[in-house]
Gaussian input, Z-matrix of N, CA and C with variables (Angstrom, degrees):
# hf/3-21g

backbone

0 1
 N
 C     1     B1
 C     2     B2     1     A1
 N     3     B3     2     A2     1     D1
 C     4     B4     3     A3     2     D2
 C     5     B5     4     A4     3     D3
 N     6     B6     5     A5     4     D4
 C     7     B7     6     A6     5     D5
 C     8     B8     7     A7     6     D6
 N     9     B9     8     A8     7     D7
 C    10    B10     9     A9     8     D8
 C    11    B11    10    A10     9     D9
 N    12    B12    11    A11    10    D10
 C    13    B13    12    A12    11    D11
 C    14    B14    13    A13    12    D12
 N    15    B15    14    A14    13    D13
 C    16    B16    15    A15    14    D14
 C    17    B17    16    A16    15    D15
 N    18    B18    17    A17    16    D16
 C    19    B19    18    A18    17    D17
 C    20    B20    19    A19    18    D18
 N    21    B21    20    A20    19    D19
 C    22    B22    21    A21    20    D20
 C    23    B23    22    A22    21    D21
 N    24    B24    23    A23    22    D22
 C    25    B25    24    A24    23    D23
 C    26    B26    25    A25    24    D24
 N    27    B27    26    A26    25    D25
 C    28    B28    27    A27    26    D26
 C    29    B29    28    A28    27    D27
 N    30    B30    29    A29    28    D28
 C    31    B31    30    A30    29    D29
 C    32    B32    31    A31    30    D30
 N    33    B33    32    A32    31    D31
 C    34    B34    33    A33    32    D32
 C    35    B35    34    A34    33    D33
 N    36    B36    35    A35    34    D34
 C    37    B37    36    A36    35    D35
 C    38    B38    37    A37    36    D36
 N    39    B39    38    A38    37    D37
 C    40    B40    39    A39    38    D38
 C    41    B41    40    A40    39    D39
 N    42    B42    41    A41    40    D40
 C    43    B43    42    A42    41    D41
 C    44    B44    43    A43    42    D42
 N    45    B45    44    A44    43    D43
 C    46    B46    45    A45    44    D44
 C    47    B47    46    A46    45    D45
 N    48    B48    47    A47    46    D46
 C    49    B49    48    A48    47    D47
 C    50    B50    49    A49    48    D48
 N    51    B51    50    A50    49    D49
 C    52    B52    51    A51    50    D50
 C    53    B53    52    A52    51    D51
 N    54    B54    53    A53    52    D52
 C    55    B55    54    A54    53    D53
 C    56    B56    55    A55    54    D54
 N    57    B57    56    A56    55    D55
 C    58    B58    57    A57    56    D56
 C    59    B59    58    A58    57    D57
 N    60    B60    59    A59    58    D58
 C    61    B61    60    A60    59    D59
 C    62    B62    61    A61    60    D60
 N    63    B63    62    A62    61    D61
 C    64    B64    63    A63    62    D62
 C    65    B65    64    A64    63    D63
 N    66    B66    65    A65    64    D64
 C    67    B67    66    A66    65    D65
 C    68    B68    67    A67    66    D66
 N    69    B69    68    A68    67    D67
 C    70    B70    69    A69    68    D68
 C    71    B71    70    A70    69    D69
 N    72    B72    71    A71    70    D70
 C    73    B73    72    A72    71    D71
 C    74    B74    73    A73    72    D72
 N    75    B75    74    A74    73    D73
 C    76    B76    75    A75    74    D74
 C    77    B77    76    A76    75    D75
 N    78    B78    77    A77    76    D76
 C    79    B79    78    A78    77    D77
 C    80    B80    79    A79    78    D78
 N    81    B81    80    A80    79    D79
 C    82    B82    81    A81    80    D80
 C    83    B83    82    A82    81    D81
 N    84    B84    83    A83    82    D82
 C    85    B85    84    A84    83    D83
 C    86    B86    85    A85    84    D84
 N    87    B87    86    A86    85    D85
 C    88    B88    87    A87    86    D86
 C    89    B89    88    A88    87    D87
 N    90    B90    89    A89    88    D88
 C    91    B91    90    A90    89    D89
 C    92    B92    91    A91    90    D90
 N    93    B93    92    A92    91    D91
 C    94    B94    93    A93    92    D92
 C    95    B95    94    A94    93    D93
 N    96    B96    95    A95    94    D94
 C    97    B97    96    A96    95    D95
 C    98    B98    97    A97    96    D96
 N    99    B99    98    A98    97    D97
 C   100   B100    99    A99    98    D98
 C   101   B101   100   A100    99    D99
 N   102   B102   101   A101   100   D100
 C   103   B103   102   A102   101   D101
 C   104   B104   103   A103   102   D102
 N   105   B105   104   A104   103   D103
 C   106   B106   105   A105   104   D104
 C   107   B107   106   A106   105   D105
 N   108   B108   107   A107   106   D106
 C   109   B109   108   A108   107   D107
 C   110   B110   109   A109   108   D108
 N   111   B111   110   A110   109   D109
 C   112   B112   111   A111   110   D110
 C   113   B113   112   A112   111   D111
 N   114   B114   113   A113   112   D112
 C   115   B115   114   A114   113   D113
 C   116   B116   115   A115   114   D114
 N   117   B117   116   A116   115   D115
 C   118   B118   117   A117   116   D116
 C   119   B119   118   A118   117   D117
 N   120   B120   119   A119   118   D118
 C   121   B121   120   A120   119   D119
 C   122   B122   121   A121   120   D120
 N   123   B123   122   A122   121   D121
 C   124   B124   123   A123   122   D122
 C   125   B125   124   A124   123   D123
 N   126   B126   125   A125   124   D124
 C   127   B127   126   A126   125   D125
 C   128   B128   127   A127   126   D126
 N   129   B129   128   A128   127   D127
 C   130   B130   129   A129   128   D128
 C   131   B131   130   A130   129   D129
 N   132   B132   131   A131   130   D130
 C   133   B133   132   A132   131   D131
 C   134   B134   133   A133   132   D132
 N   135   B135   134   A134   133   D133
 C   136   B136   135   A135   134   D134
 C   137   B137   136   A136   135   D135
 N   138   B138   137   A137   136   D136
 C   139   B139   138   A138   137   D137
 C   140   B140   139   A139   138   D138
 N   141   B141   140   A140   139   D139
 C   142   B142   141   A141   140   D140
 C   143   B143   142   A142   141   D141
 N   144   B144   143   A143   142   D142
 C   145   B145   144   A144   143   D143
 C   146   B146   145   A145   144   D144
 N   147   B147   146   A146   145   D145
 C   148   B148   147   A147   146   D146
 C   149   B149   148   A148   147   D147
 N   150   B150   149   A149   148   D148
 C   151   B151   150   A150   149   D149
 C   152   B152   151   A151   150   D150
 N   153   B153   152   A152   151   D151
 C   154   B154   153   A153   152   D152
 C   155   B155   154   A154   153   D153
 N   156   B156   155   A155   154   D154
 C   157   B157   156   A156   155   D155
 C   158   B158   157   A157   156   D156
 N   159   B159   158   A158   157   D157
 C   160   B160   159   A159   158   D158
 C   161   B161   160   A160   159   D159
 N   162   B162   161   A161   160   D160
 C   163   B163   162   A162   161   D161
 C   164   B164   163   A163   162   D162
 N   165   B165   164   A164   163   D163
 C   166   B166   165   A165   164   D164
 C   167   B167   166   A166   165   D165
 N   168   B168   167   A167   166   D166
 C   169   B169   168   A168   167   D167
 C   170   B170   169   A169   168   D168
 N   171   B171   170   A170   169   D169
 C   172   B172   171   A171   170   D170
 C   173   B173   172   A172   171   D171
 N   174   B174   173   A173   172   D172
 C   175   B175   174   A174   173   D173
 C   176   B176   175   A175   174   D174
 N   177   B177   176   A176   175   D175
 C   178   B178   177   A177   176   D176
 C   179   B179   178   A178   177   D177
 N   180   B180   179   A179   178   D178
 C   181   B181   180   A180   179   D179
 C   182   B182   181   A181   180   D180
 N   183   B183   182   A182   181   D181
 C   184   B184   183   A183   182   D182
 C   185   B185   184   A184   183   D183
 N   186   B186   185   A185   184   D184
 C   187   B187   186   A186   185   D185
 C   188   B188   187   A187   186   D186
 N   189   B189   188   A188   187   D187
 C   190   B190   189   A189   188   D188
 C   191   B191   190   A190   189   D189
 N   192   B192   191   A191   190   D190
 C   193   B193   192   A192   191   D191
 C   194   B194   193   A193   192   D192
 N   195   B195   194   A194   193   D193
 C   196   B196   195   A195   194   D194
 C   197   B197   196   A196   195   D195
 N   198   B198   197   A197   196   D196
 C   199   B199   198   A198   197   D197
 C   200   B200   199   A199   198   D198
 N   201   B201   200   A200   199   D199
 C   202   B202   201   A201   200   D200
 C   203   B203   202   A202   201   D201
 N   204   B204   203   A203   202   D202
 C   205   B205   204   A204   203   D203
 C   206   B206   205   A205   204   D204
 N   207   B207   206   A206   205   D205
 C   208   B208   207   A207   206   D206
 C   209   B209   208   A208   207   D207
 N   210   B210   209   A209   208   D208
 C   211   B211   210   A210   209   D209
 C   212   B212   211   A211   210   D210
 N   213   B213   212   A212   211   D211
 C   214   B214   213   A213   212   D212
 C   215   B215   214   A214   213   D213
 N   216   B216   215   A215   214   D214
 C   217   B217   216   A216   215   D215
 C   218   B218   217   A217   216   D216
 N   219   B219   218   A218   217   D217
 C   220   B220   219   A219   218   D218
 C   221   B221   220   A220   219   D219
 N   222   B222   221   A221   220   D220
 C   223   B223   222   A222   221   D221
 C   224   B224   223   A223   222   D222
 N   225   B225   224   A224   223   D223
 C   226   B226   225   A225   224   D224
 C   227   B227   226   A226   225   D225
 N   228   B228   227   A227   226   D226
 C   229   B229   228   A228   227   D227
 C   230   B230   229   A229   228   D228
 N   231   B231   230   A230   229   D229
 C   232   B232   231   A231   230   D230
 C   233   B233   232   A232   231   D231
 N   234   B234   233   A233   232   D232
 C   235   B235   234   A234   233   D233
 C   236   B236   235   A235   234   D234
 N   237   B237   236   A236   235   D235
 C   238   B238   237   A237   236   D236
 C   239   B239   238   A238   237   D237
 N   240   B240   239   A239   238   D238
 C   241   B241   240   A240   239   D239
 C   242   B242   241   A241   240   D240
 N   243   B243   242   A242   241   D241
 C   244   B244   243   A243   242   D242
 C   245   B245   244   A244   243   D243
 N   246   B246   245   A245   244   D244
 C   247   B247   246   A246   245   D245
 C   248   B248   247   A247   246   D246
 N   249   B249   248   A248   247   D247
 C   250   B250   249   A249   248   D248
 C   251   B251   250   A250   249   D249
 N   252   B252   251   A251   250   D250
 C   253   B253   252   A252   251   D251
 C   254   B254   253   A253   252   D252
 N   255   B255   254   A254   253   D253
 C   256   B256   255   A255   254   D254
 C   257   B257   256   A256   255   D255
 N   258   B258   257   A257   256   D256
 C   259   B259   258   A258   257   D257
 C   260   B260   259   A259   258   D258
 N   261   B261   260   A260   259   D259
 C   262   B262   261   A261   260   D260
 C   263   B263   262   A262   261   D261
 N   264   B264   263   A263   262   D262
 C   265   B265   264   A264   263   D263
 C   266   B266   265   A265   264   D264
 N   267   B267   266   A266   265   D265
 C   268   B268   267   A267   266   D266
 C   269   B269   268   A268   267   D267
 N   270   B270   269   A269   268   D268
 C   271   B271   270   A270   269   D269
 C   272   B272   271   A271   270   D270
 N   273   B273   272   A272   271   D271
 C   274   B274   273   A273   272   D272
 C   275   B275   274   A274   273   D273
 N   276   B276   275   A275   274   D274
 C   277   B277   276   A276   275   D275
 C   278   B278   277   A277   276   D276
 N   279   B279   278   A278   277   D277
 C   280   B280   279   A279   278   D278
 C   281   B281   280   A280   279   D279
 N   282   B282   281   A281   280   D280
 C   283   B283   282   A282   281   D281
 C   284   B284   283   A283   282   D282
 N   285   B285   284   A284   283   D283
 C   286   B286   285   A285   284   D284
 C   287   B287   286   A286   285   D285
 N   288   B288   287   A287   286   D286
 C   289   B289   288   A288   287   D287
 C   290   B290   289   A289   288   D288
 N   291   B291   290   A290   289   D289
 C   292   B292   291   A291   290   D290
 C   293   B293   292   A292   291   D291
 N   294   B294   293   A293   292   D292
 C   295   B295   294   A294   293   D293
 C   296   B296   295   A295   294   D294
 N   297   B297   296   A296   295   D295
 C   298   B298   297   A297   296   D296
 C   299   B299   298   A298   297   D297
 N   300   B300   299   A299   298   D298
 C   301   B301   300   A300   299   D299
 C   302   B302   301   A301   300   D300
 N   303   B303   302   A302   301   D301
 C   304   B304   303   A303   302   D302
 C   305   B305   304   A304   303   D303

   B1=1.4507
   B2=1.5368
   B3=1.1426
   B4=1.7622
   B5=1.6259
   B6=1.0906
   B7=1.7142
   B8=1.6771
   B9=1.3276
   B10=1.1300
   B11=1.8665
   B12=1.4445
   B13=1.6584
   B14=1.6162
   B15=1.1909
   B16=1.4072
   B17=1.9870
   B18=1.1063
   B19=1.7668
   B20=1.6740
   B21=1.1298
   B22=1.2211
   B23=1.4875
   B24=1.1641
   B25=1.5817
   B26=2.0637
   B27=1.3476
   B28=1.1016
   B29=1.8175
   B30=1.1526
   B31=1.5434
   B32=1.3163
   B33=1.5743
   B34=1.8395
   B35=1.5515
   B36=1.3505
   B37=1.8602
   B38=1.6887
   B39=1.5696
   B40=1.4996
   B41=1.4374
   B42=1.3510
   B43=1.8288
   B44=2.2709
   B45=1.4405
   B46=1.5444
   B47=1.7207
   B48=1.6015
   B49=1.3991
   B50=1.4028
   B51=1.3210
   B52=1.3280
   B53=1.6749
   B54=1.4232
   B55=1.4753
   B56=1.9986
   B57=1.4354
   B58=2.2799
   B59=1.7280
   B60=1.6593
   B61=1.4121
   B62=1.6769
   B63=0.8155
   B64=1.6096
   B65=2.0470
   B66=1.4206
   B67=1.4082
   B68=1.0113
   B69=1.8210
   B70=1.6642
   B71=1.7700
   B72=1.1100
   B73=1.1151
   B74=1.2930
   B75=1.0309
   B76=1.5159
   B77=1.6481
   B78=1.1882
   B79=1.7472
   B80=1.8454
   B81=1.1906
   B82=0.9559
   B83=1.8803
   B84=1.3829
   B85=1.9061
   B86=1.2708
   B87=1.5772
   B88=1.0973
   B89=1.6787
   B90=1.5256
   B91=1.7510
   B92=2.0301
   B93=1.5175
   B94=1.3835
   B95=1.8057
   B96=0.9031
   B97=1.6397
   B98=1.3844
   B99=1.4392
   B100=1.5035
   B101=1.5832
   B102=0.7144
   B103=1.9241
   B104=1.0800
   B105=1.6968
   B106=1.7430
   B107=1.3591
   B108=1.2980
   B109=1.1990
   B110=1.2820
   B111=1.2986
   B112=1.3753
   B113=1.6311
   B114=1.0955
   B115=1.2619
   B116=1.7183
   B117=1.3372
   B118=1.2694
   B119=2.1000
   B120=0.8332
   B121=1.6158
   B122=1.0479
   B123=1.8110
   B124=1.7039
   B125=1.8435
   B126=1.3922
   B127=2.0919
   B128=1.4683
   B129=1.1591
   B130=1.3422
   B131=1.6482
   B132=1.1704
   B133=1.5560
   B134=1.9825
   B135=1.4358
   B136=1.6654
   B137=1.2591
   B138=1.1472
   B139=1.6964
   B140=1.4275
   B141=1.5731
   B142=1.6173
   B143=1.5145
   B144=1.6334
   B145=1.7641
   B146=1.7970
   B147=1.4465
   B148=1.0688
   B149=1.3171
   B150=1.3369
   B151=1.1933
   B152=1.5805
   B153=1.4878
   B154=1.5248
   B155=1.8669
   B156=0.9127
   B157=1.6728
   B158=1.6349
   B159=1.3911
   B160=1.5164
   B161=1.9623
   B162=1.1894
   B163=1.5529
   B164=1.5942
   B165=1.5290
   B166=0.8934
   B167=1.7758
   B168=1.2618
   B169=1.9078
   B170=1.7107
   B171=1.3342
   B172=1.2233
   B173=1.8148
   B174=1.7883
   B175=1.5740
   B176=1.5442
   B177=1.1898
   B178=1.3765
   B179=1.7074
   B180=0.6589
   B181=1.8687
   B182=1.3961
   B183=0.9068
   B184=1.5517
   B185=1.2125
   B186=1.3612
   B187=1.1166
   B188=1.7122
   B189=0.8803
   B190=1.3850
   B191=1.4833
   B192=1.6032
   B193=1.2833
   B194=2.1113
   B195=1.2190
   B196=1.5601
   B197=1.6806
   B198=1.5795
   B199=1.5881
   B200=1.7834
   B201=1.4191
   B202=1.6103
   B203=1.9822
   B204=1.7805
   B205=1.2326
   B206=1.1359
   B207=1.5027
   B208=1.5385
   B209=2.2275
   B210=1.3788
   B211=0.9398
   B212=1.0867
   B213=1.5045
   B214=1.5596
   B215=1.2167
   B216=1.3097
   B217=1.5005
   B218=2.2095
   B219=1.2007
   B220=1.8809
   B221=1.6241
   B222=1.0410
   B223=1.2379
   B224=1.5564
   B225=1.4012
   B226=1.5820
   B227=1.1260
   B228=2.2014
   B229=1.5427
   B230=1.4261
   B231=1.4637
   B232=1.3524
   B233=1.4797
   B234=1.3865
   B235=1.3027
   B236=1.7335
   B237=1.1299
   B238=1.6284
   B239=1.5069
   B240=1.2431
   B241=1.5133
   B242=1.2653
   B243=1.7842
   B244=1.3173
   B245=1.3290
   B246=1.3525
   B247=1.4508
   B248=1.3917
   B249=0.9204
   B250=1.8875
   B251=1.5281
   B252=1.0881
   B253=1.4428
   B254=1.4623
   B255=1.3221
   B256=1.4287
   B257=1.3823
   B258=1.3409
   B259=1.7816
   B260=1.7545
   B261=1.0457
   B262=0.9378
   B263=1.4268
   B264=1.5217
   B265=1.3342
   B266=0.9755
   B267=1.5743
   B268=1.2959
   B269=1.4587
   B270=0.9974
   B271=1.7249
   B272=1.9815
   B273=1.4269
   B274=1.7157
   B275=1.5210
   B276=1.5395
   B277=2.1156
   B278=1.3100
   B279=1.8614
   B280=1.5891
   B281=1.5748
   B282=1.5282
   B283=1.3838
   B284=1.4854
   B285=1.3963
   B286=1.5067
   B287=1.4071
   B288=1.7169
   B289=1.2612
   B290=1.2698
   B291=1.3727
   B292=1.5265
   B293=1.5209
   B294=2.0042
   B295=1.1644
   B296=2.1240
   B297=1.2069
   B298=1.5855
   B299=0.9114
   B300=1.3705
   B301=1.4769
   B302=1.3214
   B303=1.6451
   B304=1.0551
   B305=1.4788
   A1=107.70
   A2=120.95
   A3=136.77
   A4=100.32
   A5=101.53
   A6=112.34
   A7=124.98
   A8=93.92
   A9=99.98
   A10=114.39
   A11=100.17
   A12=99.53
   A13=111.10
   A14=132.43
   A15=135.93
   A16=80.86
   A17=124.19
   A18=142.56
   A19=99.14
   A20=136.44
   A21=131.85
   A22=87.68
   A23=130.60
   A24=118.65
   A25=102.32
   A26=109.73
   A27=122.04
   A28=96.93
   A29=116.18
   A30=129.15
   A31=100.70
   A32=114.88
   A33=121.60
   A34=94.07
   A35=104.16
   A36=102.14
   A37=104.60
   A38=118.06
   A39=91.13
   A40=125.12
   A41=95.91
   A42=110.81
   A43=89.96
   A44=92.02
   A45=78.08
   A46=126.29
   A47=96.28
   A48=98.42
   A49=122.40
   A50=119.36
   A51=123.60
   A52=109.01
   A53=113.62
   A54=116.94
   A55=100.20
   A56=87.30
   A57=89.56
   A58=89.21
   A59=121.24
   A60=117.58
   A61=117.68
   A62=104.77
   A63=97.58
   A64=106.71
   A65=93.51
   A66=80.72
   A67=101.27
   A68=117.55
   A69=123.00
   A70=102.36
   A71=133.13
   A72=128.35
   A73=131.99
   A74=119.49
   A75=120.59
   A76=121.46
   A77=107.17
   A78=120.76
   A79=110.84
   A80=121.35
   A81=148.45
   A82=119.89
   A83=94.24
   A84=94.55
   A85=91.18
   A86=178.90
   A87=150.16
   A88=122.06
   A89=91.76
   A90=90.08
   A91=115.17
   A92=92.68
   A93=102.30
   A94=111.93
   A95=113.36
   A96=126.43
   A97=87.60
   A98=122.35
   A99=107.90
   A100=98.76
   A101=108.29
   A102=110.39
   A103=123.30
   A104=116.00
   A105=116.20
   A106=113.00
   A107=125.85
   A108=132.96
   A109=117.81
   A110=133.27
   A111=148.15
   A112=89.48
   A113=143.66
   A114=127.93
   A115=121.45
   A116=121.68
   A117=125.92
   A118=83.23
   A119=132.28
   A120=116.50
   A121=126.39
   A122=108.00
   A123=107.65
   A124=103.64
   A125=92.15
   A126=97.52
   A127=96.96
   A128=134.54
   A129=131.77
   A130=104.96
   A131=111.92
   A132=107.11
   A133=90.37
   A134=83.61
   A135=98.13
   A136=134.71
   A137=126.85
   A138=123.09
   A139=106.67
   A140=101.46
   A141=129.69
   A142=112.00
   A143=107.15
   A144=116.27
   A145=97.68
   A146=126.07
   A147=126.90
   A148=145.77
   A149=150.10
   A150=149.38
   A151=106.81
   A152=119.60
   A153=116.66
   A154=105.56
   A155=97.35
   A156=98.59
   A157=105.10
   A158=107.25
   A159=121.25
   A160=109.32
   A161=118.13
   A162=140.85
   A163=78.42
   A164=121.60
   A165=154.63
   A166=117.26
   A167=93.15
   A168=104.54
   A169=103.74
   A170=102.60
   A171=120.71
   A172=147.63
   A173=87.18
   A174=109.13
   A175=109.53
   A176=114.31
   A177=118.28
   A178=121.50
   A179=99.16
   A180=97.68
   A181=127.46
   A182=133.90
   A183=134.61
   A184=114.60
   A185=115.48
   A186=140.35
   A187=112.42
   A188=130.00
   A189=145.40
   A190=133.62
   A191=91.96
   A192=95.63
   A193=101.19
   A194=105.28
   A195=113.53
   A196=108.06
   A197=104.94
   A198=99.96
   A199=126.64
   A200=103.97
   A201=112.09
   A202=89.12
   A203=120.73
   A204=112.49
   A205=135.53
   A206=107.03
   A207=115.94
   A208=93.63
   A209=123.55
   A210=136.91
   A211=130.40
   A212=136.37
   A213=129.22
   A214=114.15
   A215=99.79
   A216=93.74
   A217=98.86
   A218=87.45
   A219=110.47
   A220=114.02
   A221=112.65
   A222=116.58
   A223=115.10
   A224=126.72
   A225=113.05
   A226=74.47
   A227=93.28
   A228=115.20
   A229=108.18
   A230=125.88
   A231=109.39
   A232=116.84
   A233=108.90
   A234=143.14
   A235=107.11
   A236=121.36
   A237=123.13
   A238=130.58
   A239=100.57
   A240=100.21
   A241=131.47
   A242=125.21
   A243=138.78
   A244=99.27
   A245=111.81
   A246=122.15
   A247=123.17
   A248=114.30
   A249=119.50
   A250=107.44
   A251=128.03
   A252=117.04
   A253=117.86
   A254=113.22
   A255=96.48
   A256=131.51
   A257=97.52
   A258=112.64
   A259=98.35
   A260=121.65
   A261=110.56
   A262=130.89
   A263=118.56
   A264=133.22
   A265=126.13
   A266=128.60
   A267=114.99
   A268=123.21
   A269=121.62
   A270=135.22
   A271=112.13
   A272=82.72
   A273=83.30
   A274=112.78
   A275=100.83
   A276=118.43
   A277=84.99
   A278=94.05
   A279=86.72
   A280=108.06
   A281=88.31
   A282=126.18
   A283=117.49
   A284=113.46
   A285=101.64
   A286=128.81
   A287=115.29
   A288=105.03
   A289=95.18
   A290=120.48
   A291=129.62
   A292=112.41
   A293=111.14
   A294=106.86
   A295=102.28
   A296=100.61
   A297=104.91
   A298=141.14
   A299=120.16
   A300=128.48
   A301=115.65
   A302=150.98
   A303=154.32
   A304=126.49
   D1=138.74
   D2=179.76
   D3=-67.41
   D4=144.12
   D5=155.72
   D6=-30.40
   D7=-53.60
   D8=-171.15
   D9=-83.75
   D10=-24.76
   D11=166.69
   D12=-82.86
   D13=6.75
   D14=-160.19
   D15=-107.33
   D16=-63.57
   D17=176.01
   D18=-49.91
   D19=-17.32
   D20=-166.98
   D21=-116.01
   D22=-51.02
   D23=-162.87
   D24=-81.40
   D25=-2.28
   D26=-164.10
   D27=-101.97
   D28=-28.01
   D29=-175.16
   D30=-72.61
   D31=-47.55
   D32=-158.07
   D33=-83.23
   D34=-43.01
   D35=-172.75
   D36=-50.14
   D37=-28.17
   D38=162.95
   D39=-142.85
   D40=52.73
   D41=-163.74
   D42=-148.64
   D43=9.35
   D44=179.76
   D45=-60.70
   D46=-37.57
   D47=-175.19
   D48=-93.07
   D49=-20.74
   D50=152.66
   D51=-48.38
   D52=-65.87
   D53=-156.70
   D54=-54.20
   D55=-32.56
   D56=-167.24
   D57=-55.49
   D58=-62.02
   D59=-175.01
   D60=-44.47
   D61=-38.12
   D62=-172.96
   D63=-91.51
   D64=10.89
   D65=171.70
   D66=-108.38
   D67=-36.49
   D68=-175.24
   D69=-57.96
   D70=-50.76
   D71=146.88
   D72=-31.33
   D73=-12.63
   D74=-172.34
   D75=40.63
   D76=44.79
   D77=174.08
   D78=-74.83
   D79=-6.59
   D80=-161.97
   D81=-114.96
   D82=74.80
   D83=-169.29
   D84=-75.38
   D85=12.80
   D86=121.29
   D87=-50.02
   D88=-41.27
   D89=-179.88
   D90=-66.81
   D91=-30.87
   D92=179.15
   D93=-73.58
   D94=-34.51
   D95=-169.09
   D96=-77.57
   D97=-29.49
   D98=-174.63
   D99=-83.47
   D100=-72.99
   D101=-179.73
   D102=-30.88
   D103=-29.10
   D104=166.79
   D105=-80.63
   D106=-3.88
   D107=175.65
   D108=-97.09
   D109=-30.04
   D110=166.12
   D111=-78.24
   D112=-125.67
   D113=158.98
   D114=49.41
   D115=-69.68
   D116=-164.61
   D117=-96.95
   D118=-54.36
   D119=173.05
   D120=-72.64
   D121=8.65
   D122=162.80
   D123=-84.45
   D124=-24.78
   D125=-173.28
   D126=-63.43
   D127=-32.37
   D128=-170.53
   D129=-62.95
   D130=-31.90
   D131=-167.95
   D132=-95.54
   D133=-176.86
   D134=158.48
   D135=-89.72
   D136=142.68
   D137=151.29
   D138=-35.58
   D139=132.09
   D140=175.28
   D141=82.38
   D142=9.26
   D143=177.78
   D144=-83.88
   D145=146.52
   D146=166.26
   D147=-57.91
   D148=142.31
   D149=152.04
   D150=-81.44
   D151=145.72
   D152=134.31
   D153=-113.98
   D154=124.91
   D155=175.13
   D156=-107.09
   D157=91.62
   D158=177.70
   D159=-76.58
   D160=131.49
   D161=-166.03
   D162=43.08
   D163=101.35
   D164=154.60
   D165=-54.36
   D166=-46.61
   D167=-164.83
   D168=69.20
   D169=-142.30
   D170=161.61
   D171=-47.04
   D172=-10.16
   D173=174.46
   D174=84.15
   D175=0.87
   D176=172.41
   D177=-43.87
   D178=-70.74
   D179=153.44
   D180=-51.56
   D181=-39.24
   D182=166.70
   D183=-50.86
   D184=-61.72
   D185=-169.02
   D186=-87.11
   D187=17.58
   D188=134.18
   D189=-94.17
   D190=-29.65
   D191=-173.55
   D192=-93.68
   D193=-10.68
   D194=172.91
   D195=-81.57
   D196=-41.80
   D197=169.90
   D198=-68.42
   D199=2.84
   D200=-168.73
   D201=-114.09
   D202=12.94
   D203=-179.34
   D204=84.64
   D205=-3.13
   D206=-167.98
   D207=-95.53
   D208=168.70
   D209=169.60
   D210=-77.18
   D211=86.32
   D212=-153.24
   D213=-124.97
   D214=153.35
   D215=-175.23
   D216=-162.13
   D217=117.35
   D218=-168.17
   D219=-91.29
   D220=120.52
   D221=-172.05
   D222=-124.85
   D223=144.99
   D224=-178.12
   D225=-167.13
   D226=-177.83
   D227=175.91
   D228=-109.67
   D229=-39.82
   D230=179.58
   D231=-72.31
   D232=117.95
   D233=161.19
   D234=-26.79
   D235=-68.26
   D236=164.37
   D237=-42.53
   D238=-51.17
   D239=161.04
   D240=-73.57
   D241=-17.16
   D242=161.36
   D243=-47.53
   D244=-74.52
   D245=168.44
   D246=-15.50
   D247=-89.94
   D248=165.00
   D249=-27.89
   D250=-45.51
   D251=-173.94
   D252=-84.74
   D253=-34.23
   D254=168.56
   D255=-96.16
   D256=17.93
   D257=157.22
   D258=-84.19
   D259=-48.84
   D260=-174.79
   D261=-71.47
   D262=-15.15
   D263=158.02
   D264=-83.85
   D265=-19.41
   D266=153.60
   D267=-84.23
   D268=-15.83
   D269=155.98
   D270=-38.58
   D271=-34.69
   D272=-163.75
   D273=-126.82
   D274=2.85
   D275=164.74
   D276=21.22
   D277=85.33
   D278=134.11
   D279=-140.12
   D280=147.78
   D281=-173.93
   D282=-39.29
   D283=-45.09
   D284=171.69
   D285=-96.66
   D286=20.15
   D287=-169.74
   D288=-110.00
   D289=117.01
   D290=-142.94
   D291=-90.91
   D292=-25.32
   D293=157.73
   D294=174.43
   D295=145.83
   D296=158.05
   D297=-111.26
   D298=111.51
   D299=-145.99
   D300=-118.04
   D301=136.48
   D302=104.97
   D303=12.53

């Protein structure tokens, strides 16, 4: 692992649950500008077409884009923020978000 991915997985291990609030909030116009953009080129496809949501975070994208029917599936490295998301996907069982993974 790089320096700089060692400083990033080292940030979330104790900024995970702060960082999920201020995204679920959307305090965060890059994370949001990204999601309306993923978002408007998910409309291009169909319902039940796939996502991969690579460094996932919190699954916030997955898991929107699984509640809009599409097939998702969220992937990242920090371990903490994996965490947060699949509490939060099993909180809200949905059917097409196929899994969040580590």
């Amino acid at each position: 692992m790089s320096i700089q991915q060692d400083q990033a997985k080292s940030f979330f291990k104790g900024h995970a649950s702060e960082w999920q609030r201020k995204a679920a909030a959307r305090v965060y116009s890059l994370i949001n500008d990204r999601h309306r953009a993923v978002h408007r080129t998910l409309d291009q496809y169909s319902v039940g077409s796939g996502l991969l949501d690579v460094g996932c975070g919190a699954g916030q994208l997955a898991i929107e884009a699984a509640s809009k029917g599409y097939e998702a599936i969220g992937i990242g490295f920090a371990e903490e923020m994996i965490s947060i998301a699949k509490k939060k996907c099993c909180r809200r069982r949905h059917p097409f978000l196929s899994s969040i993974r580590v």
